[in-house]
C-alpha positions in Angstrom: -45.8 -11.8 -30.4 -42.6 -13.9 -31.8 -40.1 -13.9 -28.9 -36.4 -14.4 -29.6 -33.8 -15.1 -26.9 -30.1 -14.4 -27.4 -27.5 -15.7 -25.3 -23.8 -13.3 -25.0 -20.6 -13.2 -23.6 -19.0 -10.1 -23.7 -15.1 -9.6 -23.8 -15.3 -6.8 -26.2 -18.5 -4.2 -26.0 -17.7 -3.2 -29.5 -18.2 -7.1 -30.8 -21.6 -7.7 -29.2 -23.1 -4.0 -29.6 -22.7 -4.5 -33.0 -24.5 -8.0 -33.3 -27.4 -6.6 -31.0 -27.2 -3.9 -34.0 -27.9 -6.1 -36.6 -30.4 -8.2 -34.9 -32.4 -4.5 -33.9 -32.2 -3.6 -37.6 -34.2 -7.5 -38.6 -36.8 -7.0 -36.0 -37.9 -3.6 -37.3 -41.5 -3.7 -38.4 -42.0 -7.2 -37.4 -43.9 -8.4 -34.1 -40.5 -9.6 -32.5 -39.0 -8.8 -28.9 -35.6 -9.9 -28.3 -34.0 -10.9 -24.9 -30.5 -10.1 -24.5 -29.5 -12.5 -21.7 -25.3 -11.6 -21.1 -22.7 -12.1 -19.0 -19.1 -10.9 -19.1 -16.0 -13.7 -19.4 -18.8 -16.6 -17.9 -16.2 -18.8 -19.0 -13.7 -18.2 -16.5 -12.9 -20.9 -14.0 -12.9 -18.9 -10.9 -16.4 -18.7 -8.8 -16.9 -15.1 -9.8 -17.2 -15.9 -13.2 -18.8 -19.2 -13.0 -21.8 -16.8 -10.9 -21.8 -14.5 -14.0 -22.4 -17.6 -16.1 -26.1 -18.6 -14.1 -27.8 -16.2 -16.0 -27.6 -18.5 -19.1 -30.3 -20.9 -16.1 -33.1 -18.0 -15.7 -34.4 -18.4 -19.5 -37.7 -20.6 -19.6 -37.1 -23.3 -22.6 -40.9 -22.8 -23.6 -40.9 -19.3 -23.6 -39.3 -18.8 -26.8 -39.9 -19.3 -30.3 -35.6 -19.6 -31.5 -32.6 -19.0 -29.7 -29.3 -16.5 -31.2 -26.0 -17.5 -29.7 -23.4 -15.2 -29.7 -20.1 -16.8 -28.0 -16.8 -15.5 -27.9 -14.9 -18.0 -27.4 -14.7 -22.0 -27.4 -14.4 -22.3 -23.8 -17.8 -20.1 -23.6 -19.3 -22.5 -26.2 -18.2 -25.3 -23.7 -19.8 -23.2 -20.7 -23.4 -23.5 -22.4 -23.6 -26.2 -24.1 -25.7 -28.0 -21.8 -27.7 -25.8 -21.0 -28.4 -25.1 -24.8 -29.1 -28.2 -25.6 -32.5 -28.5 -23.9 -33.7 -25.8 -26.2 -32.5 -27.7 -29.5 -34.1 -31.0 -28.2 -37.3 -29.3 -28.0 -37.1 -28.4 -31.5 -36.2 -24.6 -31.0 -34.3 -23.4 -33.6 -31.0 -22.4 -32.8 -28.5 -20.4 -34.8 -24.7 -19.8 -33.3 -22.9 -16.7 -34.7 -19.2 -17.6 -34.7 -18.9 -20.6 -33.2 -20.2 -24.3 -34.6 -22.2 -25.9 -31.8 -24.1 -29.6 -33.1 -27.7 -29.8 -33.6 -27.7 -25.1 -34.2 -27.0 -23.9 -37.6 -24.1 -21.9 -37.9 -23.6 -18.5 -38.9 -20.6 -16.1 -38.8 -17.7 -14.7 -41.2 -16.0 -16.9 -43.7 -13.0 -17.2 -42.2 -11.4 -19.7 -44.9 -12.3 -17.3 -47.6 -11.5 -13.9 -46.3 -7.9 -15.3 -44.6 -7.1 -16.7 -47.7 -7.8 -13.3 -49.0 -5.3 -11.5 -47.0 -2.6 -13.6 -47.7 -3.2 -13.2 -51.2 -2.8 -9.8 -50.6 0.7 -10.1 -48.9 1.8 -12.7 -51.6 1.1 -10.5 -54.3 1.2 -7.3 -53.3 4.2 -7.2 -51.0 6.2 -9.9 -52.5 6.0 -12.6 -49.0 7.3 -15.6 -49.2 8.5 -16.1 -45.8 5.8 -16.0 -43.7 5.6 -17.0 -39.9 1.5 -17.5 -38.2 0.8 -16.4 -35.0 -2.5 -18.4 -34.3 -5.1 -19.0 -31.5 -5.5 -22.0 -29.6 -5.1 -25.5 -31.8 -9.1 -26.5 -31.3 -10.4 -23.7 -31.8 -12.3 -23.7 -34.9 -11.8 -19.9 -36.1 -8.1 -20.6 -36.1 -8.1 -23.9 -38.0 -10.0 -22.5 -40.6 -7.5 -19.3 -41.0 -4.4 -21.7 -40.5 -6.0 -24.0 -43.4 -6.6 -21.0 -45.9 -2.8 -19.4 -44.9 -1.2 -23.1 -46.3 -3.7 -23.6 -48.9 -3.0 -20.3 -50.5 0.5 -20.5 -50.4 0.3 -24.2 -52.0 -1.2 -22.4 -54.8 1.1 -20.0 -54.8 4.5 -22.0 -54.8 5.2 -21.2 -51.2 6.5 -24.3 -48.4 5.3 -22.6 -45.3 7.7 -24.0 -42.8 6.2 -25.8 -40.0 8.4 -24.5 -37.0 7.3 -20.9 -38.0 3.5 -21.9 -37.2 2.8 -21.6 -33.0 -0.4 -21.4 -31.2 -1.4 -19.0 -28.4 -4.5 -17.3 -26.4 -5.4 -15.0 -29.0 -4.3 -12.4 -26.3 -2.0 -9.0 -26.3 0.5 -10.9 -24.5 0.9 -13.8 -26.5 1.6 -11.6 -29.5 4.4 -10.4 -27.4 5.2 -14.2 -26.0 5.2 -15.3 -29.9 7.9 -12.7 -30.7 10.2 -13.8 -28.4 9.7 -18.0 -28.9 10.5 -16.8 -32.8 13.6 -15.0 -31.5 15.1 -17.7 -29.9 14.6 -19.6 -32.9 16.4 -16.9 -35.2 12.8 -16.7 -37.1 11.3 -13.4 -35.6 12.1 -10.9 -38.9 10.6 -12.7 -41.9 8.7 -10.8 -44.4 5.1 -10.9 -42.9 3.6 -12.3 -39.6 0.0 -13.6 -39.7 -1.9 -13.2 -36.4 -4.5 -14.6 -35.8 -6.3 -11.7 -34.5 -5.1 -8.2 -34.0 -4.4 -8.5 -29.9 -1.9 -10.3 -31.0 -0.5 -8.4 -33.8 -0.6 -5.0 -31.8 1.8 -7.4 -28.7 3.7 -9.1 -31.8 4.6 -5.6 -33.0 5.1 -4.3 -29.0 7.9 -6.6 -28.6 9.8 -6.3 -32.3 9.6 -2.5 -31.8 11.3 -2.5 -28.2 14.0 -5.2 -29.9 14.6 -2.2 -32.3 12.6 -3.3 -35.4 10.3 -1.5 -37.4 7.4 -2.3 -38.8 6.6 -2.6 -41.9 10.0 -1.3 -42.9 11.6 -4.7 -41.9 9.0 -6.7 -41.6 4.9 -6.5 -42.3 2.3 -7.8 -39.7 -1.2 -8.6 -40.1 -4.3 -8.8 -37.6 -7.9 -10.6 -37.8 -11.2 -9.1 -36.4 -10.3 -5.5 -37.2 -10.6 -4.1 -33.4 -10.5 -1.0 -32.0 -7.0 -1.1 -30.5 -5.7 -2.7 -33.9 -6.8 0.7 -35.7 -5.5 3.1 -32.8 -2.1 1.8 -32.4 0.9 2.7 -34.2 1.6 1.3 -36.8 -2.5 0.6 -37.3 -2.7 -3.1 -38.0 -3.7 -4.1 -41.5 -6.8 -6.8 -41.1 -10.2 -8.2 -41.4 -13.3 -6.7 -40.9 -16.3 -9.3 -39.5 -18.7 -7.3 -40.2 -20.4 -8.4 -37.6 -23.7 -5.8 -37.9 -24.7 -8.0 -40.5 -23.9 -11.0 -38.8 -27.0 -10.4 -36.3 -29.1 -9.0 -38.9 -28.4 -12.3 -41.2 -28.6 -14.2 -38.6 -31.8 -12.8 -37.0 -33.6 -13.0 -40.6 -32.5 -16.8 -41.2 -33.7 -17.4 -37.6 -37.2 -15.7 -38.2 -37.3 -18.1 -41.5 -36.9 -20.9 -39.5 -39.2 -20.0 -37.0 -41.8 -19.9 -39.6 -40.5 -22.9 -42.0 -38.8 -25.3 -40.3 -35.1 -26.1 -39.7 -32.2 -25.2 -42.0 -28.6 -27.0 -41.5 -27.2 -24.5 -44.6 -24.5 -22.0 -42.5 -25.1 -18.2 -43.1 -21.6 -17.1 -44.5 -20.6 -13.7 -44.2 -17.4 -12.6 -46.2 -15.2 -10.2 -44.7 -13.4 -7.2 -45.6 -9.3 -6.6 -46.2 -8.9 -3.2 -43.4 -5.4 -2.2 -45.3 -3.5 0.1 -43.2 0.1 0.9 -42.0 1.4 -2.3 -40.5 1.9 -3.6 -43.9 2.4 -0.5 -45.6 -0.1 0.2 -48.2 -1.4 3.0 -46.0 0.5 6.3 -45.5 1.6 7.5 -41.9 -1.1 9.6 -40.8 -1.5 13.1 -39.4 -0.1 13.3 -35.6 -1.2 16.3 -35.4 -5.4 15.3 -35.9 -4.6 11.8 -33.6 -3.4 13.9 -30.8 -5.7 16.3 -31.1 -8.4 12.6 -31.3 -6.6 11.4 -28.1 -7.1 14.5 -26.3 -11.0 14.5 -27.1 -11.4 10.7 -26.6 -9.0 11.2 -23.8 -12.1 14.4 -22.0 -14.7 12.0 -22.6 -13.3 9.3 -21.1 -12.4 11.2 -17.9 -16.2 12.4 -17.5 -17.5 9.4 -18.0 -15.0 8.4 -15.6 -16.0 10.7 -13.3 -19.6 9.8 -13.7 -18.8 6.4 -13.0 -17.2 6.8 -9.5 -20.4 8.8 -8.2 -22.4 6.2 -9.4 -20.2 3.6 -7.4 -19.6 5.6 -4.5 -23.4 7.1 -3.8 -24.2 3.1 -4.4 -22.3 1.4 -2.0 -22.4 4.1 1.0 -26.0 3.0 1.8 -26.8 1.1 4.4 -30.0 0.1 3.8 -31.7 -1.4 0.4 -34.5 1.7 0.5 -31.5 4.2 0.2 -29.8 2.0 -2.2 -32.9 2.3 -4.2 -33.0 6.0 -4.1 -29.1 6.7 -5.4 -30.0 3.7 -7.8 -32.4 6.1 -9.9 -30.0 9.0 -9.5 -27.1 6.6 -11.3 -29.9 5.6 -13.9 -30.5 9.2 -14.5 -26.7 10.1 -14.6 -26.3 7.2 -17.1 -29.1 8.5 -19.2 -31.0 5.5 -18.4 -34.9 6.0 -19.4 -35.6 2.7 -17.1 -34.1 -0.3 -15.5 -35.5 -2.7 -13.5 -33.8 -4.4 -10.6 -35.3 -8.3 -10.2 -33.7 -9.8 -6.6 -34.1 -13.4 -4.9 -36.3 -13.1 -2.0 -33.5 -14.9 -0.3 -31.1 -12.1 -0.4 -32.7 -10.3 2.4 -32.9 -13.6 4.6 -29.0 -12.2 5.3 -27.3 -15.9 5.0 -24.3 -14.8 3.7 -22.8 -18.3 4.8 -25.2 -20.5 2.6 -24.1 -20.4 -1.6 -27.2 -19.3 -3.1 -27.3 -20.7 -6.8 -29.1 -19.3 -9.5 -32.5 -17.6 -8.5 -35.1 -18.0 -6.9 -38.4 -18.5 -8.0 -40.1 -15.5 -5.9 -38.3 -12.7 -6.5 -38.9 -8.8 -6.0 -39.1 -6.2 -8.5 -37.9 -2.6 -7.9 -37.7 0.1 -10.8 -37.8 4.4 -10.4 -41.8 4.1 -10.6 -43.1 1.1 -9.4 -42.0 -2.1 -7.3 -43.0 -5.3 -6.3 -42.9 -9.1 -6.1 -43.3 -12.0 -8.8 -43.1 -15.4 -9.6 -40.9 -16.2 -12.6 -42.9 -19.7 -12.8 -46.2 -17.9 -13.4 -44.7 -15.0 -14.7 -41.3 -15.7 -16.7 -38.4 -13.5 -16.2 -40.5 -10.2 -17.0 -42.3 -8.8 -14.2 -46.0 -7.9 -15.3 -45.9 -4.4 -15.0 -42.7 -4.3 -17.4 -44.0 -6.2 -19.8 -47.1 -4.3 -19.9 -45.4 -1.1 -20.3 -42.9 -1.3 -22.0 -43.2 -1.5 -25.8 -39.3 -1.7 -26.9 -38.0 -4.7 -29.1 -34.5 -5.4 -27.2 -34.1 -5.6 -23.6 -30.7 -6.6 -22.3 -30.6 -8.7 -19.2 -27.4 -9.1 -16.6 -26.7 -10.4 -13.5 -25.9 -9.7 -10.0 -23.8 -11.5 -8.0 -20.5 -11.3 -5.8 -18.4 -13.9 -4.3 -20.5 -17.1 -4.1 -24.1 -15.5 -4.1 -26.3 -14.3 -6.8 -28.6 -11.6 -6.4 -30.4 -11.1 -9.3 -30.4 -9.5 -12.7 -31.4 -6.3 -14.1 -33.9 -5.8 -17.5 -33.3 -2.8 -19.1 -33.8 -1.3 -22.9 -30.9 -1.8 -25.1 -29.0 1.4 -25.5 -26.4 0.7 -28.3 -24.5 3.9 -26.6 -24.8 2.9 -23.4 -23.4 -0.9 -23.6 -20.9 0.2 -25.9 -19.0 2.4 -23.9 -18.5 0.1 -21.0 -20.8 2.2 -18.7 -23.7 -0.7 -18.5 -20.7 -2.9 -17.5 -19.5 -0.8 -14.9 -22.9 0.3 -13.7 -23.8 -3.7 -12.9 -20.4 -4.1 -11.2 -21.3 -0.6 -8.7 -25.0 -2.3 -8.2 -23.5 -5.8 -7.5 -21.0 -4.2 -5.3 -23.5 -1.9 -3.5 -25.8 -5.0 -2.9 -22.9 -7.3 -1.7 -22.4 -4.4 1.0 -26.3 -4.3 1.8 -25.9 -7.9 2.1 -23.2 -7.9 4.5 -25.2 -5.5 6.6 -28.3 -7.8 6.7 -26.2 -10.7 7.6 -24.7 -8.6 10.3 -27.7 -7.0 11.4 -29.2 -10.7 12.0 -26.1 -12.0 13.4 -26.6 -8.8 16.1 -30.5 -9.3 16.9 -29.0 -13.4 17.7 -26.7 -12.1 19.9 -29.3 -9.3 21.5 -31.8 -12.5 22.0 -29.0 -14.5 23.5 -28.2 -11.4 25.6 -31.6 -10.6 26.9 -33.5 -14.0 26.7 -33.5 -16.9 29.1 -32.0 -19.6 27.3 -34.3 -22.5 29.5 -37.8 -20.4 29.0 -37.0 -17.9 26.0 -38.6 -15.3 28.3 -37.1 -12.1 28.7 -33.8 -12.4 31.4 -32.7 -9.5 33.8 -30.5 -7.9 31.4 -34.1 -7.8 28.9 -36.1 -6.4 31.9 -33.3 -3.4 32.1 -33.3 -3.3 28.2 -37.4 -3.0 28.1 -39.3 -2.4 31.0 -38.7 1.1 31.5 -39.3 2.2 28.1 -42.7 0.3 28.6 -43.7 1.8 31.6 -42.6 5.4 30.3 -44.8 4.5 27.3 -47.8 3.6 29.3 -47.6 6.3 31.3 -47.3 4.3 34.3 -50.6 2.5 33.6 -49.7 -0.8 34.1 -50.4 -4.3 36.1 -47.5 -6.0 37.2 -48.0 -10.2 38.0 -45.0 -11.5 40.1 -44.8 -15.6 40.2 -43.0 -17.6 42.1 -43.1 -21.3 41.6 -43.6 -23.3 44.2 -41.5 -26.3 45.7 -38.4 -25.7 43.0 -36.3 -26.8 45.5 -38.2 -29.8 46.6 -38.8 -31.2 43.0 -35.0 -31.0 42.3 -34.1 -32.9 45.3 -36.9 -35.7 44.7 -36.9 -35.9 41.1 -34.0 -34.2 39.5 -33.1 -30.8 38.3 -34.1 -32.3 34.7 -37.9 -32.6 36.0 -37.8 -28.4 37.8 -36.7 -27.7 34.5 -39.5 -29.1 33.2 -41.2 -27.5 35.8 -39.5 -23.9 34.6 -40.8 -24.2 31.1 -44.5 -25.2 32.3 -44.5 -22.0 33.9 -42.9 -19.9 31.0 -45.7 -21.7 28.8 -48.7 -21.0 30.9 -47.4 -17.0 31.4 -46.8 -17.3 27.5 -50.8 -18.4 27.0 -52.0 -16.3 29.5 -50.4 -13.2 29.1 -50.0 -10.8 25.4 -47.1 -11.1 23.4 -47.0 -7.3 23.4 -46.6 -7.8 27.4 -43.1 -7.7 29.2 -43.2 -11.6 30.1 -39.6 -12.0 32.4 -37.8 -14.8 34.3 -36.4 -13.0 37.1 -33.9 -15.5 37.9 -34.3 -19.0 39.3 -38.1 -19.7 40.3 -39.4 -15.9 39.9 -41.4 -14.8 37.3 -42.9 -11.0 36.2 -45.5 -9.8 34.0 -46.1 -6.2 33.1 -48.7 -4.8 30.8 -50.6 -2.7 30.2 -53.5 -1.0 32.4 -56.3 -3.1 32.7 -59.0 -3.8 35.4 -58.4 -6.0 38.8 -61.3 -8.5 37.1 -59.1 -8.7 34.3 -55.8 -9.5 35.7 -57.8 -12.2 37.8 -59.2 -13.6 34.7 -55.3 -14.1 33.6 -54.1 -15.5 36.5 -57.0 -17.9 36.4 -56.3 -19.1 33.1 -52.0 -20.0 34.0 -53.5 -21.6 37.2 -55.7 -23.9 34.9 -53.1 -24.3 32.4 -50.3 -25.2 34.9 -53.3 -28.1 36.0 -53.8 -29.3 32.7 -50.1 -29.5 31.9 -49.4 -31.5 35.1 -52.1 -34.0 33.8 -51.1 -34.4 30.5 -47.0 -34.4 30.9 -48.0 -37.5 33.7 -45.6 -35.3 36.3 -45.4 -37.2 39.2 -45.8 -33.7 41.3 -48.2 -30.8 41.1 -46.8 -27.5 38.7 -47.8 -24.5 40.7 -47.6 -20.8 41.1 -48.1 -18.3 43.7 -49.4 -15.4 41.9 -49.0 -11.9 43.2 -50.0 -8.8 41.5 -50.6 -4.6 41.6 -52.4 -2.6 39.5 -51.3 1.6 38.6 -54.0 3.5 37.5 -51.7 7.0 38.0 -53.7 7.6 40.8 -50.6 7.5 42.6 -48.3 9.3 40.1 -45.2 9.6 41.8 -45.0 5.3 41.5 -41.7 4.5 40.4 -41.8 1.2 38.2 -39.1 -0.1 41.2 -41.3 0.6 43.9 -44.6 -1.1 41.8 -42.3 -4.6 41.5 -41.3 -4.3 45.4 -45.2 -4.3 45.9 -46.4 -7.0 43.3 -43.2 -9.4 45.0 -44.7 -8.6 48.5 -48.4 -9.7 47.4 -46.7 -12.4 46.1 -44.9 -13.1 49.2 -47.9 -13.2 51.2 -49.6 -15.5 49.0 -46.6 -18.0 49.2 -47.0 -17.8 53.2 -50.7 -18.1 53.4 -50.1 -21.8 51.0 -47.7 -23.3 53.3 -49.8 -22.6 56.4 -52.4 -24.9 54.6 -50.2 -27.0 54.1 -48.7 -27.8 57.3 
């Protein structure tokens, strides 16, 4: 199977839905998957966005046969570049839609040819001759070649475009709107026609000249680029350029395949665009209020549902506590979304709970979780697709995100394009309700960790790491209840504390403290209750076993305390005296109080009987 990865960033859903469009439409009948790898505005400074950018890292350079990029922007171009270019030094072929990148062929709309086109249009149909251009920034290649075709087509035409009635902008709403009012100042805001550069800018450039009191086109016309959804909805609709961008991916996606099979090509793929004529210039009559309203109020009922939908989705998400009941509301939002099947893919790291430490990129182990099936993977065996997706699924597109928030990154998600789906900004808003549900799951973890620290510095013995008082009140009832009362309880006292502190320093009983806590540790269960009592007391409790057996114990921390005065050199002797009882329920009415008093006396007496033979 040919495999074909293709890197997005999306600013518009409309603008990459209908590449991923063409691009479907060239695989058809061939044996080619495509991997949709995208993030949204990756070329943002902040951290959130850099994060979004790291999914561009999870490809594998050897994994595919040629490489689609579809950029938005130049600053996106500038966020990938380097990690494009391993892929062209290996001899991948690369083709960029819209954006010229060195060493990847290029492919995307004519922009020379169909600007020029459009100011033809307003030259010779409406008469301009004073024209002002509203353009994007000054590098950015889309917007040299439309500035070069607006002067070159009024050079052949007999028109001096005056130079302080070009400016450059953001390509954004608000620096339509900015535009206008630099033009004011200058007395040049009402000529016959303003050129933007795209339509945000028109529809802003318009915004402001109708607030000042202006009409368009009656005063003045304006013209767009890109022909975008809010160009065509707003009033006046702005007159501009369709990309055709459908057959953008689908000519870019055939020349791609060619290459894959013949070698490189440096010859662009061109694709003219269309003139969208429409009221902001005039040549289209106002249109029927009546059947927009009506429009609105439909659009308007969908949006709210989907709306709707949306905030369930979010809500049932990120009110779990746990990842397991995450999981659960995660196939009910699939399900509300219409989703056949998406997989979730998270770093193994994410449920270590170190919020604190940045986690970059992904890791290579990584889990799998889906409606049917989950698991765990290795993306260096495996690649990005866990084995059981890859082996069922049998669609050409998959789209994959990530999942991040703040400075960590979670994961991604692999799903089945849905052209629907994507272009309606629900996939968008579903990954930023799993990303947000996870960050809160995360939290928890870290906070649940953070809690079981502070229990173990609450209940442990700091010196020994054996259980302290307050851990013999949190735990030894609940294991005497369990065993029924059936239990042995060992009580150890070790001898001569006092004496080694005096002689030898309270740094050598110390040492003396944790030779104890190491013999009870090898002699006794970890399943055991193993307490330091305070100072130089020690308890055991287990459970129920025979006299011989408890013996056998006690032998073993007498021979380990020998062997760790030997081989530590101590110049004194680590000892114990080693009391103990058994309850068999025999006695029933025991108390776990009264079975301690008993195993401290035995103890006691032990203790006595030694310094008799000593003295």
């Amino acid at each position: 199977m040919q495999k074909i990865l293709m890197f997005s960033t999306t600013w518009d859903n409309k603008y990459t839905s209908e590449l991923i469009d063409g691009v479907e439409e060239a695989v058809i009948g061939t044996n080619t998957e495509v991997h949709v790898v995208n993030a949204f505005e990756s070329a943002q400074t902040s951290s959130y966005y850099q994060k979004e950018g790291e999914i561009f890292l999870l490809p594998d350079v050897d994994s595919y046969d040629g490489i689609i990029l579809a950029l938005n922007g130049n600053d996106s171009v500038r966020a990938v570049e380097g990690i494009v270019r391993p892929y062209i030094e290996a001899g991948k072929p690369v083709i960029s839609i819209d954006q010229e990148i060195e060493g990847a062929t290029f492919c995307g709309i004519d922009n020379y040819s169909s600007m020029y086109k459009l100011v033809e249009h307003m030259v010779i149909d409406h008469k301009a001759k004073v024209i002002n251009y509203v353009g994007g920034p000054e590098d950015h290649q889309e917007n040299i070649s439309r500035l070069r075709a607006l002067k070159d087509c009024l050079d052949a035409h007999g028109i001096e475009l005056d130079p302080k009635r070009v400016r450059n902008y953001r390509f954004l709403r608000a620096d339509g709107q900015l535009a206008y009012e630099d033009f004011k100042r200058m007395g040049m805001e009402a000529p016959d026609v303003v050129i933007c550069a795209n339509d945000y800018m028109a529809v802003g450039y318009i915004e402001a000249a109708m607030r000042d009191g202006h009409d368009v086109p009656n005063d003045f016309a304006v013209t767009g680029f890109d022909n975008v959804n809010i160009g065509q909805t707003f009033y006046p609709s702005v007159t501009s350029i369709n990309r055709n961008r459908h057959k953008a991916g689908l000519e870019a996606t055939k020349r791609l395949m060619q290459m894959i099979k013949n070698g490189p090509s440096e010859k662009p793929v061109l694709i003219q665009g269309r003139i969208k004529l429409n009221e902001s210039c005039g040549c289209r009559s106002r249109r029927d209020y009546r059947a927009d309203y009506q429009d609105m109020i439909l659009l308007n009922e969908f949006n709210q549902n989907m709306s709707n939908i949306q905030e369930y989705v979010r809500n049932n998400l990120c009110s779990k506590n746990s990842f397991e009941g995450f999981m659960l509301d995660f196939g009910e939002g699939c399900e509300a979304f219409k989703i056949e099947e998406m997989a979730i893919c998270i770093n193994r790291s994410f449920f270590d709970g170190m919020i604190e430490k940045e986690q970059k990129g992904f890791t290579d182990s990584m889990n799998y979780y889906s409606s049917n099936v989950s698991g765990n993977f290795k993306r260096s065996e495996e690649g990005i697709f866990p084995v059981y997706w890859n082996s069922k699924n049998e669609s050409k597109i998959f789209i994959l995100s990530p999942l991040h928030f703040g400075s960590q990154s979670f994961g991604y998600t692999i799903s089945e394009y849905d052209e629907t789906f994507f272009r309606s900004g629900n996939y968008r808003t579903f990954m930023n309700s799993i990303s947000l549900a996870l960050e809160n799951i995360s939290q928890r973890i870290a906070i649940n960790g953070v809690n079981l620290k502070l229990q173990k510095l609450y209940v442990r013995d700091s010196l020994t790491d054996l259980l302290n008082r307050f851990g013999y009140a949190a735990y030894a009832g609940h294991f005497f209840e369990k065993n029924f009362g059936r239990v042995y309880i060992v009580y150890i006292d070790l001898d001569d504390l006092k004496k080694i502190n005096d002689k030898y320093g309270h740094a050598m009983g110390d040492v003396a403290l944790k030779g104890i806590a190491a013999a009870i540790c090898t002699a006794f269960a970890d399943t055991d209750i193993r307490v330091r009592m305070g100072g130089d007391e020690f308890l055991v409790m287990g459970a129920f076993i025979s006299d011989e057996d408890v013996k056998s114990r006690i032998a073993t921390l007498d021979r380990f305390l020998e062997n760790y005065t030997h081989d530590n050199q101590l110049e004194f002797a680590v000892s114990a005296s080693v009391g103990f009882v058994i309850n068999n329920s025999a006695e029933e009415s025991t108390s776990l109080e009264e079975l301690v008093k008993r195993a401290d006396n035995c103890m006691y007496e032990i203790k006595q009987k030694k310094k008799k033979v000593r003295e």
